[in-house]
C-alpha positions in Angstrom: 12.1 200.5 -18.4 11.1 198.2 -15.8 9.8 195.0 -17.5 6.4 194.6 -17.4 5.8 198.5 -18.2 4.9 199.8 -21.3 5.2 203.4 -23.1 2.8 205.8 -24.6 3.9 209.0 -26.8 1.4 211.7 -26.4 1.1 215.5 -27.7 -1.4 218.1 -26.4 -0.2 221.4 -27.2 2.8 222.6 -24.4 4.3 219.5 -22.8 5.0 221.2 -19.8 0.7 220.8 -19.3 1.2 217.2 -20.3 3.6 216.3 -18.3 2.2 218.3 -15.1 -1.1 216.1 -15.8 0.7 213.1 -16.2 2.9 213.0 -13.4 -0.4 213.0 -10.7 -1.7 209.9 -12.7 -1.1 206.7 -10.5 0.4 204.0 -12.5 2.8 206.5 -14.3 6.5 205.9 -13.4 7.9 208.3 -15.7 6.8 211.7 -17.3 9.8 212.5 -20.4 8.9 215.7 -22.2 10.4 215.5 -26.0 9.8 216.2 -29.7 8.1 213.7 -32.2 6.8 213.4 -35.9 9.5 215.7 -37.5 10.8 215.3 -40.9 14.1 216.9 -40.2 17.2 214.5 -39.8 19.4 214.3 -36.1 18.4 216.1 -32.8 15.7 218.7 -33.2 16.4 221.6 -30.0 13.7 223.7 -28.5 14.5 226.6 -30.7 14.1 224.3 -33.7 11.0 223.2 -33.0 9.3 226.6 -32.2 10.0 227.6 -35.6 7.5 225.1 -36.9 9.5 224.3 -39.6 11.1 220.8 -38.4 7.4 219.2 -38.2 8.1 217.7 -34.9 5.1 218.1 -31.9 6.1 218.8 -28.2 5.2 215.3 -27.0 5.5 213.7 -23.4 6.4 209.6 -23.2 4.7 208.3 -20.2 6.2 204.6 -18.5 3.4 202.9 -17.3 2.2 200.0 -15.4 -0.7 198.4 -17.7 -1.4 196.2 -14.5 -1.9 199.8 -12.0 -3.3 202.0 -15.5 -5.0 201.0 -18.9 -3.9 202.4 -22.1 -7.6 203.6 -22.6 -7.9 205.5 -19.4 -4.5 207.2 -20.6 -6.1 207.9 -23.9 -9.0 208.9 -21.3 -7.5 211.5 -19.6 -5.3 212.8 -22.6 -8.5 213.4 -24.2 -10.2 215.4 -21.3 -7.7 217.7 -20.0 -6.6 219.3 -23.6 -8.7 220.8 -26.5 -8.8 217.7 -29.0 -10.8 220.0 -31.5 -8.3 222.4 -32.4 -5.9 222.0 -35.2 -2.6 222.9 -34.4 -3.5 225.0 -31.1 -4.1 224.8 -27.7 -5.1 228.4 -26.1 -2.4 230.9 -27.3 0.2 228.1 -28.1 -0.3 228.0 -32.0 1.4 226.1 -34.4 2.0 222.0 -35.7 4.2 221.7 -32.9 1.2 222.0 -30.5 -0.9 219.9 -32.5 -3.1 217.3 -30.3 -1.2 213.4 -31.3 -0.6 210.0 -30.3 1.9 208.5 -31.3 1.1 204.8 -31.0 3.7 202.3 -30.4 1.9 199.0 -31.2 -2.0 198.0 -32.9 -3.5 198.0 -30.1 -2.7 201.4 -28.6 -4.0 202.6 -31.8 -7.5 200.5 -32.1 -7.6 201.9 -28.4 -6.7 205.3 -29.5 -9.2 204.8 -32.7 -11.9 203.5 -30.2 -11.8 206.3 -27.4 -12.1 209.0 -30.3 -14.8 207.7 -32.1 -16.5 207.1 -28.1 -15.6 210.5 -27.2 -16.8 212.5 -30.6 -20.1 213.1 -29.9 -19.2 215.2 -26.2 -18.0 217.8 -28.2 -19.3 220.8 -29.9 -17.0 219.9 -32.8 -14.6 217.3 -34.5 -12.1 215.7 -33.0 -8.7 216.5 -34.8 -6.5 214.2 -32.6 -3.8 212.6 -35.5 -2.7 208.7 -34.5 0.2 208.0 -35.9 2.9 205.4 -35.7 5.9 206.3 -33.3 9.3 206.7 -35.7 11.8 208.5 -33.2 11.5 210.2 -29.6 13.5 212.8 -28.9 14.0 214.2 -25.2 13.7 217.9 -24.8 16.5 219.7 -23.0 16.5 219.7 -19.3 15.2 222.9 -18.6 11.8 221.0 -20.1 11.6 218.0 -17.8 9.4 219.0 -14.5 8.8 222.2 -15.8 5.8 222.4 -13.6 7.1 221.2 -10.6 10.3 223.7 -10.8 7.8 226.5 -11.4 4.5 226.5 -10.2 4.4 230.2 -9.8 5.0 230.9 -13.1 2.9 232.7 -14.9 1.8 230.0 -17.7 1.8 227.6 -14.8 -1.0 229.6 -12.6 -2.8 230.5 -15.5 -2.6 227.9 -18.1 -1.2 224.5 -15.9 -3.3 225.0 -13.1 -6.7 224.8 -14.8 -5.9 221.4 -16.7 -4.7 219.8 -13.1 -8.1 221.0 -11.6 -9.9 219.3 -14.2 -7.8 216.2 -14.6 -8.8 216.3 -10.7 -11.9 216.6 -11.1 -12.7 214.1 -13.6 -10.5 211.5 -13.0 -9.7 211.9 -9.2 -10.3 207.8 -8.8 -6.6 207.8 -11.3 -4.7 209.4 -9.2 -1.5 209.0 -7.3 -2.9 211.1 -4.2 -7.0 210.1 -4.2 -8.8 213.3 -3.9 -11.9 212.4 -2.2 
């Protein structure tokens, strides 16, 4: 990590969705899909977490320049391109390893965090369920996880699941990006 960049650990639902959004955000060096918030001892796999037994949510760590990108427009666009109302679901994916999370790594990512939600609350229909937590451990996914978007953008749960949450992420936060959309 370079050494004025800073992490953020953040989970909404399917990190392949995550990590597509995040890695059009300028300001983001580096997109990690991985596993965080288990209560199962050593290296959770894939398999593992599906079950929904380890505790763990599919999580991406961002790497970011806080002097290109703020924290809070992180938080921002976290907030806006997944379903913060829904406990332990995001469209079909359904369990607590798709729960909506940030994991924070200091206070102030998590008064941030605590701000943006209470901000945001009243645009929706219903509560916000986002947990904020401390980070304990990250765990990296397997490699078949990392860029999973960019290796398959014709896949199925990319067109119809991916795609929708870039368009809006585009949409509402074009002035964040990498590639301006004007």
């Amino acid at each position: 990590m370079l050494m004025n960049h800073k992490l953020a650990t953040l989970g909404a639902g399917c990190f392949w969705c995550t990590e597509a959004v995040f890695q059009e955000v300028d300001g983001i060096t580096d997109v990690v899909s991985g596993y965080s918030g288990g209560n199962v001892p050593g290296y959770p796999t894939y398999r593992e977490i599906c079950s929904g037994r380890t505790g763990h949510a599919e999580v991406v760590q961002l790497t970011y320049d806080p002097d290109i990108i703020s924290f809070r427009d992180i938080v921002l666009i976290f907030m806006t391109t997944h379903d913060p109302t829904t406990l332990n679901r995001q469209g079909a994916d359904v369990g607590t390893q798709y729960r909506s999370v940030i994991f924070y790594h200091d206070e102030e990512q998590k008064e941030v965090a605590e701000a943006v939600i209470e901000e945001l609350g009243e645009a929706y229909n219903d509560p916000i369920v986002t947990e904020i937590s401390p980070l304990d451990k990250f765990f990296k996914a397997e490699a078949e996880h990392q860029n999973f978007y960019r290796s398959h953008p014709r896949q199925p749960y990319c067109t119809y699941v991916i795609n929708p949450k870039l368009s809006k992420l585009r949409s509402q936060h074009s002035h964040l990006l990498k590639n301006k959309v004007s």
